[in-house]
Residue, then its C-alpha position, 0 to 999 in steps of 0.5 A: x877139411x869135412x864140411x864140419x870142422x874138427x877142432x881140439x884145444x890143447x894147451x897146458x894147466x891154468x892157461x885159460x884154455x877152458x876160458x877161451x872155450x867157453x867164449x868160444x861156445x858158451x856154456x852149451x857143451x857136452x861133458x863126456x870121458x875118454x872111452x875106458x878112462x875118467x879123464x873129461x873132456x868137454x865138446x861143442x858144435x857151433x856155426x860162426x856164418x857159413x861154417x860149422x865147428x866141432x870144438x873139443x877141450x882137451x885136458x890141461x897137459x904138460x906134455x903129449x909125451x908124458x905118462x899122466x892118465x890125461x896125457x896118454x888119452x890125449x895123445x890116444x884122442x889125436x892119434x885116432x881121431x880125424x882132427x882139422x885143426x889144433x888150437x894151441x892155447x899157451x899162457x903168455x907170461x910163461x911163454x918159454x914153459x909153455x913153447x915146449x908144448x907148442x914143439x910137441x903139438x908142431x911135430x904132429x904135422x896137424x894145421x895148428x893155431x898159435x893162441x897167446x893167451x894171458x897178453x894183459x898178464x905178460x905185459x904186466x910182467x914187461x913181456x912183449x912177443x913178436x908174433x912175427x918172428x913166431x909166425x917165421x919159425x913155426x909156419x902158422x898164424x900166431x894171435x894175441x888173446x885175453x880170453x876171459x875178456x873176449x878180446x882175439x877170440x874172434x880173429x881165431x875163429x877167422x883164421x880155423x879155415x886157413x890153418x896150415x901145417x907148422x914147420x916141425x922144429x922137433x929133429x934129433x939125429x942119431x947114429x946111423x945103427x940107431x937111425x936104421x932101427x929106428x926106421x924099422x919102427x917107424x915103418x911099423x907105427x905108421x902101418x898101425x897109423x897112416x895118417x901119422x908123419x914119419x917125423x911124428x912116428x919117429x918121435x913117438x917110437x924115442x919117446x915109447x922106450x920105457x913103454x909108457x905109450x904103449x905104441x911100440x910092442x915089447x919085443x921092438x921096445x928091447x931091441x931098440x934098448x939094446x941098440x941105443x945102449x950100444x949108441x949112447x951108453x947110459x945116456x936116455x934118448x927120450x932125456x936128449x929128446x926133452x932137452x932138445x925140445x927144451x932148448x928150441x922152446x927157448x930159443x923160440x922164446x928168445x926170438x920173438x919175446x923182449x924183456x923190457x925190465x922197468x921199475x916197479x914196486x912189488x907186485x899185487x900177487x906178491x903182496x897178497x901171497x906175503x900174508x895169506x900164504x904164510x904159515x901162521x896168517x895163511x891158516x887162519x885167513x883159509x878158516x876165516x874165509x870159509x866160515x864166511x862163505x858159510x855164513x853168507x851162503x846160509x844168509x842168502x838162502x834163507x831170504x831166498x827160501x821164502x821167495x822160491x816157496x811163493x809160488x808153490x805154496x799158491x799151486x798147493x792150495x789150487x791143488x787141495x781146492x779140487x778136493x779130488x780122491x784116488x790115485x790121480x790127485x796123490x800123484x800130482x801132489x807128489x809131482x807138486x811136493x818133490x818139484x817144490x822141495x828141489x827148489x825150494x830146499x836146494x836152490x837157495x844154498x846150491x846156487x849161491x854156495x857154487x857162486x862163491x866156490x867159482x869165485x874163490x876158483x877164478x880169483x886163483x885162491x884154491x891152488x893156494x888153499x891146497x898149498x897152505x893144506x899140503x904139510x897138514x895132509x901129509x902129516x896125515x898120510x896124505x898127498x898135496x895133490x888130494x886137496x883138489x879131488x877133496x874140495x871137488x868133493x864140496x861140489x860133487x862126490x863123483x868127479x871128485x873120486x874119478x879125479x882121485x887119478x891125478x895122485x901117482x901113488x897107490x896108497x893115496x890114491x886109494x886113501x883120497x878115493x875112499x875119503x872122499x864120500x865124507x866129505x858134504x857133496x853140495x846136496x848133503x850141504x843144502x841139507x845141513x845148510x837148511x836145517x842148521x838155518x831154521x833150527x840148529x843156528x849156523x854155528x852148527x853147520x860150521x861145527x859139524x865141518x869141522x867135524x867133518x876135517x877131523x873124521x877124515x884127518x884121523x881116518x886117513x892117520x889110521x890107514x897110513x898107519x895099516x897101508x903103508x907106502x912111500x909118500x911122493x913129491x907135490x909139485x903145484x903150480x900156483x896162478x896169478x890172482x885174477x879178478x872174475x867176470x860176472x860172465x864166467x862166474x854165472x856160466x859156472x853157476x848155469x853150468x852146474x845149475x843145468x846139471x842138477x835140472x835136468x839129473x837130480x830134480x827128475x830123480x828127486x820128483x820120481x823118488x817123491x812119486x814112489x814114495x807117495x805110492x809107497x804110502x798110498x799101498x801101504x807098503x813104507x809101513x813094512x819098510x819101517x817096520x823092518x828098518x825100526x829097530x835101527x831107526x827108534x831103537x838105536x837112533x831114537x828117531x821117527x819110525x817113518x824115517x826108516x824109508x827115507x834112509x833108503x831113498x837117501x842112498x839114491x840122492x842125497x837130496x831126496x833124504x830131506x824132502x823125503x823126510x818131510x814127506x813121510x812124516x807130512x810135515x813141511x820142512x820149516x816145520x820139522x820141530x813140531x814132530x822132532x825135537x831138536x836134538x833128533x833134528x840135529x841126529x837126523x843131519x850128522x847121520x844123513x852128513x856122514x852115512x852110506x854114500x850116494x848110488x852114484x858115488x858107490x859105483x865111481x868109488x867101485x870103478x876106482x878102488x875095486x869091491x873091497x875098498x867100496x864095501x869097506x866105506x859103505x860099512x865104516x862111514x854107517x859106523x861112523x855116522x851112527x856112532x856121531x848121530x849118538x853122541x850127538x843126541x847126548x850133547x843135546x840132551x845135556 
């Protein structure tokens, strides 16, 4: 092995693979893409005594074979990479699904680890494993976990040394045609790759016959067709490949795992689903915990404003007691003002609004919120599958249109991607979140939400109507319910915190020094002035916001600091120069207008120059056609 060990976990959807990463590494690792993809993965290095461990969470798959973006990077990762070891992660209460993975990864030839996660969750449903019998039929060690309480996770990082090469259990003979051609692509796939087994080699070349591996060329992909037509007749060889695979993860299964049935009343999950995943009560109970969430975020936030304020409003007034003059004081002031308005303006919604967002993610309820969404979206022309990019959206607009890619179908892939710049990312959230708290009251930014569903509803009604194309199954796996552990919640609050730290706080605090310069040369007068037509005559707002729209496009963040800044007012006292229908204009235009830089550039990568500038102008359409009628409500 190399002095640092290489380490890949891989393992199937909602398993608890990125658990037992994060009780692994903590919350240090590096996000990062597959080269020329947005698919993620994250990784780590780590020393456990005298060793040192390189650990890549691999996305969740259901199959190396498969043609799901995540599935062709990851077996692309392990065929070109160097790996020691593979920690196979499996969710033990569906130990017979989640053995299939475990054949594939065995043909591979590569040391692996046996994970069964979930132990407390398997024993609930009366599975008990052998992990004995496992370990005869697959060669290698086998260890119980439950990763979201830390327990075994220690004994495999013991074991990483010793990891040995399982028994491949994956073999499907042909006739010997089919076996002699089949040899000749072998030899060409391990010429191309060395380090691979004949048997994973001859595993790869069945399962490339349609060419969605793109590992044996279309010339052999022909040949190979032919032959096996000749073989099997209309029988698909990749099909006799799964079906045996199939069969092996169940005889694996009946091997090493009893049943023991007992009596027991119904089960809390099955309770709980009884009533918030009905079709009337499931609606309604969704709408009532979310305005919750809401209300409770806007709530904290405004007991932590205050708190957070404290200490910036003492190093203010040092700063105004050295009563300097020039260039040197407006930069520190601006430093000062940009720093004070990310934390005091987005820390007290962010952080709170990602806590409550991880709850509802751990506890097992948004794969629930997207299935009761499901029937709703496709009346609009949408997929089930577009709530999970579109509630990523809450959190971050950009990860949520690159996980747009989940969605097979053309059209509405291309339709989530572009719809997704509507939805409030959390910085635009902390904005309404902020103004709605100090002037509108918080009903209003729970109307303005739900104004928000009904733009994106009737936008993507109307491209299904000019963009046509068949819809296609959702198939979504619902998890247990799960009770979240202070530990993991506060990880994924750190986690996303760390993001905004070390990228939108710098940006923010630059974007206030230019603005401070701008100011200090005059120039954010020339910029008005160009921009004033829009912003007085058709928006009827301040002539200095005219700057602050552009700063907007770089962070969302930055519009309302800026604002407070170009118009030398502290936020909490934006009503003494604006009124409050303008206040009220102000948040639904910055809600709906031109996304941020980052999101033009992923929604570009995406859905290509046409549909990116095809968004930038509706959404601007929009948000000044909202801004307008909601200066006349106001002024009724």
């Amino acid at each position: 092995m190399h002095s640092t060990i290489k380490v890949a976990l891989i393992g199937q959807p909602n398993c608890g693979k990125s658990t037992f990463f994060n009780q692994l590494v903590g919350y240090r690792a590096q996000t990062s893409n597959f080269p020329g993809t947005t698919v993620e993965f994250l990784k780590a290095e780590v020393t456990y005594g005298d060793s040192k461990f390189e650990i890549i969470d691999l996305p969740g798959i259901y199959s190396l074979l498969g043609e799901e973006p995540a599935e062709k990077v990851t077996l692309k990762y392990i065929l070109n990479n160097e790996i020691d070891v593979i920690v196979n992660v499996v969710d033990s209460s569906v130990l017979s699904r989640s053995l299939e993975l475990t054949v594939e990864i065995a043909s591979l030839r590569i040391p692996m680890i046996l994970v069964l996660n979930m132990l407390d969750e398997a024993e609930k449903k009366g599975i008990k494993i052998d992990t004995e019998a496992l370990k005869q039929r697959l060669g290698v060690e086998v260890i119980k976990t439950i990763a979201v309480q830390g327990k075994g996770v220690d004994q495999v990082v013991k074991s990483l040394k010793n990891a040995r090469i399982p028994t491949n259990l994956l073999s499907v003979p042909f006739d010997d045609e089919v076996e002699k051609e089949l040899k000749k692509v072998v030899e060409k796939i391990r010429i191309k790759h060395p380090e691979i087994s004949e048997e994973t080699s001859r595993i790869l070349a069945i399962a490339d016959l349609e060419g969605q591996l793109g590992i044996v060329s279309e010339g052999e992909l022909i040949e190979l067709k032919k032959i096996f037509m000749r073989s099997l007749g209309e029988k698909s060889p990749w099909l006799i490949m799964h079906h045996e695979k199939h069969k092996i993860a169940m005889e694996l299964f009946e091997e090493s795992a009893q049943i023991v049935h007992k009596e027991m009343g119904k089960s809390i999950d099955y309770v709980l689903d009884s009533v918030l995943m009905t079709p009337f009560f499931g609606p309604i109970l969704a709408l009532i915990i979310l305005l919750l969430t809401f209300f409770i975020v806007q709530r904290i936030g405004t007991y932590l404003g205050p708190l957070l304020a404290a200490p910036f409003e003492f190093l203010n007034q040092q700063l105004k007691n050295l009563n300097s003059t020039g260039l040197s004081p407006v930069l520190l002031q601006s430093i000062l003002d940009g720093l004070r308005s990310g934390v005091e303006i987005v820390f007290p919604y962010f952080i709170p609004f990602i806590f409550f967002i991880s709850i509802l993610e751990d506890i097992g309820y948004l794969p629930r919120l997207a299935f009761l969404l499901d029937h709703f979206l496709h009346s609009i022309g949408l997929h089930g599958k577009s709530v999970v990019p579109l509630i990523l959206g809450l959190g971050c607009n950009v990860p949520a249109v690159f996980s747009s890619r989940i969605i097979e179908s053309e059209r509405e892939r291309i339709t989530t991607a572009f719809l997704i710049p509507l939805v409030p990312c959390s910085a635009r959230l902390s904005i309404i979140f902020a103004l709605s708290t100090l002037f509108l009251g918080p009903w209003f930014s729970f109307f303005l939400l739900v104004l928000d569903i009904f733009v994106i509803a009737i936008l993507a009604k109307l491209i299904s109507v000019f963009f046509k194309s068949e819809l296609t199954d959702f198939i979504l796996e619902i998890p247990p319910y799960r009770v979240p552990t202070l530990k993991s919640l506060s990880g994924k609050v750190w986690f996303k915190l760390k993001d905004f730290i070390g990228f939108a706080l710098p940006v923010i605090i630059a974007g206030s020094i230019v603005l401070s310069l701008l100011q200090y040369f005059n120039i954010d007068a020339i910029i008005n002035n160009a921009l004033s037509i829009f912003t007085e005559g058709i928006l009827e707002l301040k002539s200095e916001l005219g700057v602050v729209l552009i700063f907007g496009i770089l962070r969302k963040e930055l519009a309302l600091i800026m604002a407070s800044e170009a118009l030398h007012t502290p936020v909490q006292m934006l009503n003494s120069v604006l009124s409050t229908g303008q206040i009220a204009k102000f948040v639904v235009f910055i809600t709906f207008y031109t996304p941020c830089l980052s999101t033009i550039l992923a929604l570009w990568k995406e859905t290509g120059i046409k549909w990116t500038l095809l968004q930038i102008f509706l959404s601007l359409t929009v948000a000044t056609l909202l801004a307008l009628l909601t200066g006349i409500l106001f002024s009724l």
